[in-house]
N, C-alpha and C positions, 0 to 999 in steps of 0.2 A: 459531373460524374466523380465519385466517390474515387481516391488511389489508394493503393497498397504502399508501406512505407517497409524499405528492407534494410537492415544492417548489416555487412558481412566484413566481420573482424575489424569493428571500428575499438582502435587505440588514442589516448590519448596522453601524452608523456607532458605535464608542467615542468620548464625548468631543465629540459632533453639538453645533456652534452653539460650541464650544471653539478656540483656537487653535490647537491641535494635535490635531486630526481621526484619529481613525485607522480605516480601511474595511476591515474585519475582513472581510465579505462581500460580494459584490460581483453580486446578479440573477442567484441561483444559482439554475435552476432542471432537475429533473431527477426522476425517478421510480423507487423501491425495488417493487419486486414480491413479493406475497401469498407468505410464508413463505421469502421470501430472504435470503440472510447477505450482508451488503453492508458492503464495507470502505469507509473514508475512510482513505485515504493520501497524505501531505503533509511536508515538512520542518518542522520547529519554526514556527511564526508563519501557516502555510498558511491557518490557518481551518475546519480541522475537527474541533476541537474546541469551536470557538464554534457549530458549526454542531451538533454532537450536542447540546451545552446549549439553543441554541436548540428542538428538537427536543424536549427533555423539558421545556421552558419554564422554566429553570432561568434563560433570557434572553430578554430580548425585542425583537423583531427590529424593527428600525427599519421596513420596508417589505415588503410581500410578504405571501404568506401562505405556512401549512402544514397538509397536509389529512392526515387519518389515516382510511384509509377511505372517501375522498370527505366525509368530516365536516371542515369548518374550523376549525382545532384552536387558530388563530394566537394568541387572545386569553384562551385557558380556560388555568386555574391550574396548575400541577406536579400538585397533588393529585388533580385530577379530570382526569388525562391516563389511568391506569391504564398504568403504565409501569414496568416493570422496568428497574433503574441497576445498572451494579457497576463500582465507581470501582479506579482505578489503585492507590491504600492497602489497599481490598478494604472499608476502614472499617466493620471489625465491631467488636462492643458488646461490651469485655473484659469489663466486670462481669456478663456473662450465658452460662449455658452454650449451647454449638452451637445445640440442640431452640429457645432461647428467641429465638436470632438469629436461626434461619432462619422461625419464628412470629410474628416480631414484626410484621408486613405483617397478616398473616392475625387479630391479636391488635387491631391498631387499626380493623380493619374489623369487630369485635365476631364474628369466628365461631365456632361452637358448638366446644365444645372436643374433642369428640367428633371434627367434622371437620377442627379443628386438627391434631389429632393421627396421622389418616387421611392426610394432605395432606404434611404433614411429612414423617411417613416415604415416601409413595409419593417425594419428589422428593428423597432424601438418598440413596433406591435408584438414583435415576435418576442423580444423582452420584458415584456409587458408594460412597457414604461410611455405608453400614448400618451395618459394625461401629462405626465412630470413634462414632455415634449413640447406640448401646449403651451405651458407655464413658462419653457425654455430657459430655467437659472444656470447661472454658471455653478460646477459640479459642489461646490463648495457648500449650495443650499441644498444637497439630498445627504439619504442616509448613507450609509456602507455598503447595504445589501444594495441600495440603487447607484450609487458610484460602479458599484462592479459590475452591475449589468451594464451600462455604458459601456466602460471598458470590454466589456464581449460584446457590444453594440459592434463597435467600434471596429475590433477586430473580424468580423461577421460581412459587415456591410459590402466588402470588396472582391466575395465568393472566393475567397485562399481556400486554395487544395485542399492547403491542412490547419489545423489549430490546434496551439502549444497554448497550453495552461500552467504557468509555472509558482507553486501553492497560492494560489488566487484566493485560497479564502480564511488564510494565515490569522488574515487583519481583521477578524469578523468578530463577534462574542457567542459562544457555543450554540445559541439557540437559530441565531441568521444562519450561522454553517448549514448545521443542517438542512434547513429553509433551501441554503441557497443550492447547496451538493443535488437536491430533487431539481430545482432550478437548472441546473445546468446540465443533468441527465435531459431534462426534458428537450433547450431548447437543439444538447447535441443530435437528439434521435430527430427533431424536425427539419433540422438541416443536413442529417445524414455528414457532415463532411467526418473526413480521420481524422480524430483528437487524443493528441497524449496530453495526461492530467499529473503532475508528479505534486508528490505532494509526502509526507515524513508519516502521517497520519493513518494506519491501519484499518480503523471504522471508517476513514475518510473514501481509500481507496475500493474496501468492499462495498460501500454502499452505491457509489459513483461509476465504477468500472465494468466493462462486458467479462475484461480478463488484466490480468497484474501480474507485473511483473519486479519481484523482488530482490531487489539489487543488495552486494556486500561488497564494498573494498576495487570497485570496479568489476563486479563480476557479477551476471545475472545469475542468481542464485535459482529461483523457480520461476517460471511461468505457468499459468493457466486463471482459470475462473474463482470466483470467490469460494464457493462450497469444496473446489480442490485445493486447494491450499490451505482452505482449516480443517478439512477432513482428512488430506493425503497429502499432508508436507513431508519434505523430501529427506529434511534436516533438522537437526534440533533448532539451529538458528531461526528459518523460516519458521519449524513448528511455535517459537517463541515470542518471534517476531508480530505473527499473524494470530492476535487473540492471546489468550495466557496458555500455558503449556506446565504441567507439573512436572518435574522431574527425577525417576527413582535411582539411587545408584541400583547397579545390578552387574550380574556376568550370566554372561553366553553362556549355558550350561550345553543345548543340543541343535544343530539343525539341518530340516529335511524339507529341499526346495524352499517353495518362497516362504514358509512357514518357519517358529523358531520358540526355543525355550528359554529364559531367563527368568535366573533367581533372585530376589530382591537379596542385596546385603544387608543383614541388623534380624530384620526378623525372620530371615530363611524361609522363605516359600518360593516357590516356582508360579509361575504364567507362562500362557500360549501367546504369540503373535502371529493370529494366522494371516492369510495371502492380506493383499494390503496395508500389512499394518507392519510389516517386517522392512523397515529401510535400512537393512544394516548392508554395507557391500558385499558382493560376492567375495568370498575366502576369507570372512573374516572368523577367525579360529575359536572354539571352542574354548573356555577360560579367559576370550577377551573382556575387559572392562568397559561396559555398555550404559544405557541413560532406558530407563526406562519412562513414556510421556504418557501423560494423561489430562486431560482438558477439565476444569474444574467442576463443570456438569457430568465428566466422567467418575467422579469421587463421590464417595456418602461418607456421611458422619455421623457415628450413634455413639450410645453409650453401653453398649454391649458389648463383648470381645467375641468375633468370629474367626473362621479361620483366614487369613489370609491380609487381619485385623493389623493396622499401623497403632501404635499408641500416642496419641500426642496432647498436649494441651493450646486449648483456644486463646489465642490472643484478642481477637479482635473477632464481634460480628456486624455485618452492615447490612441494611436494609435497603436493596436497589431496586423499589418495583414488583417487577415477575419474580425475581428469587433472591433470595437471601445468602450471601457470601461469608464463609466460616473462613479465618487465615489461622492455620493450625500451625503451633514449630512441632517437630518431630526432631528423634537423634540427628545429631550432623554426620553419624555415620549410615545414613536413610539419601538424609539432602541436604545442602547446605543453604534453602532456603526454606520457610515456609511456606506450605501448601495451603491453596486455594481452592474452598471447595463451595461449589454454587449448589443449593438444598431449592426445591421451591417451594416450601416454607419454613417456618420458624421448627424448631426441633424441641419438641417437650424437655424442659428439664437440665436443657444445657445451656450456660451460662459462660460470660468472658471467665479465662482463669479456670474452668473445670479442666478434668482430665476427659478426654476420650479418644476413640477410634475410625480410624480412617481406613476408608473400606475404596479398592478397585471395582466398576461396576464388570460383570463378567463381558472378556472377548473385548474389551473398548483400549486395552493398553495398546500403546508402539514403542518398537524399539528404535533408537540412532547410538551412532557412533557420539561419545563425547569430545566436544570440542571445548577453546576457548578456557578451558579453567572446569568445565561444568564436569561434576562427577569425582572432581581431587581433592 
């Protein structure tokens, strides 16, 4: 049976009572659901990877606790968590064939060899990896994509509660990624067990995850599913983080409920932010300095001037497939990066180096608060 994994105000201090403190974790608390694939996504230093160790007790968390099951798991050993790990190297046993590395779980917990052998093969099936089985080389004679399913062989075989994925497929070449992210959707929904996936990777974790969760600096930034997080991020960060995110300066000219006014700065026009698209906090005052965001499928680019028209010149177009990517500079008192604007298709008559305009599509902008530098 499938468990619930819970966090409630799990800390984690490096270096606690040291000169230089480091707060890896920070009263993270938050709840995975019975047979869910649940990403932790972060940029390098976020804390979710200290948070999956803590988790398999690999580390041990300065405050808080962690319940697996409604069982308080916070102070019991690695060994007697019952947890399946498959690390980023995949760290399988060269001096021993496949059968012996995906047994070796099932080998130190004395099972009859009879159902060693039962067990093996049923999850090398479930891998897909029968025949390589057959063949039985040591891991050194397969590829990357089948090194790694061993290693989730491996981890699989011994029915752990839970299984921790930690960027498992780091070491792959773009095209097995992929391959393997379906791969490991699949064989988690057959085994049902609760899986954290963490991984640095955005495309990684939407494609992979029921739900994600996006970590900053030790802090869980957003939670939820992949279409809420690129559609209804909370923050510029997240909005930025998750997918590309444009961003206009502006101010808070008017607002009524969840609804809101902002005027871009440079070319002076006003937009609406109605319900959902408005994350600026309660009370935040009228003439505050704001980030106005828009997803680069939310932008057009013509060569016409309308109202409500950015001016800018194209630097660069790229040809990605379904649509076509414009990266426009515009004034730095607009944005101080260039906009990315995704067309699906080619645009008559515009070329790298022309001049033209950049248009909001109506109703699609959001407002945040600027953070971090963004907007100065």
């Amino acid at each position: 049976m499938s468990l619930d994994l819970n966090y409630r105000e799990v800390s984690k201090i490096f270096g606690a009572g040291g000169k230089s403190p480091v707060e890896a974790l920070k009263k993270v608390s938050f709840t995975i659901n019975p047979g869910e694939l649940f990403c932790l996504l972060g940029p390098s230093g976020c804390g979710k990877t200290t948070l999956l160790r803590s988790t398999a007790g690999l580390e041990s968390i300065t405050s808080g606790q962690i319940f697996y099951g409604g069982r308080d798991m916070t102070s019991i050993p690695p060994f007697r968590r019952n947890i399946g790990m498959v690390f980023q190297s995949f760290a399988l046993y060269p001096h021993m064939n496949i059968f012996e590395n995906v047994a070796y779980g099932l080998r130190v917990r004395k099972t009859p060899e009879t159902e060693v052998r039962r067990k093996v093969t049923e999850v090398m099936e479930l891998v897909g990896l029968t025949e390589e089985l057959k063949r039985n080389p040591s891991p050194a004679g397969l590829s990357g994509g089948q090194q790694q399913r061993v290693a989730i062989a491996r981890a699989l075989v011994y029915d752990p509660d839970l299984l921790l994925l930690d960027e498992p497929l780091a070491n792959l070449d773009a095209k097995l990624r992929r391959y393997m992210r379906a791969e490991i959707r699949r064989i988690q929904k057959a085994t049902n067990i609760t899986t954290i996936f963490v991984t640095h990777d955005q495309e990684e974790a939407m494609a992979v995850g029921d739900r994600l969760a996006v970590m900053r600096r030790g802090v869980v930034e957003q939670i939820g599913s992949s279409d809420e997080l690129y559609n209804k991020p909370n923050s510029a960060f997240v909005a930025n983080f998750i997918g590309k995110m444009n961003f206009f300066k502006a101010e808070l000219t008017a607002r009524d409920g969840e609804s809101a006014v902002a005027r871009i700065i440079g070319p002076d026009f006003e937009l609406e932010a109605g319900r959902g698209r408005n994350h600026l906090p309660e009370g935040t005052a009228a003439g505050s300095r704001i980030l106005v965001g828009a997803r680069p499928e939310q932008l057009s680019v013509g060569l016409r001037r309308v109202e409500g028209a950015i001016a800018g010149k194209v630097n660069i177009i790229q040809h990605l497939g379904q649509f076509v990517r414009y990266e426009v500079s515009v004034d730095s008192a607009i944005s101080a990066q260039p906009f990315e604007v995704d067309m699906p298709g080619l645009v008559a008559r515009i070329s790298e180096g022309d001049d033209v305009y950049v248009t909001i599509k109506k109703s699609l902008a959001s407002l945040y608060l600027p953070e971090e530098g963004q907007g100065e």
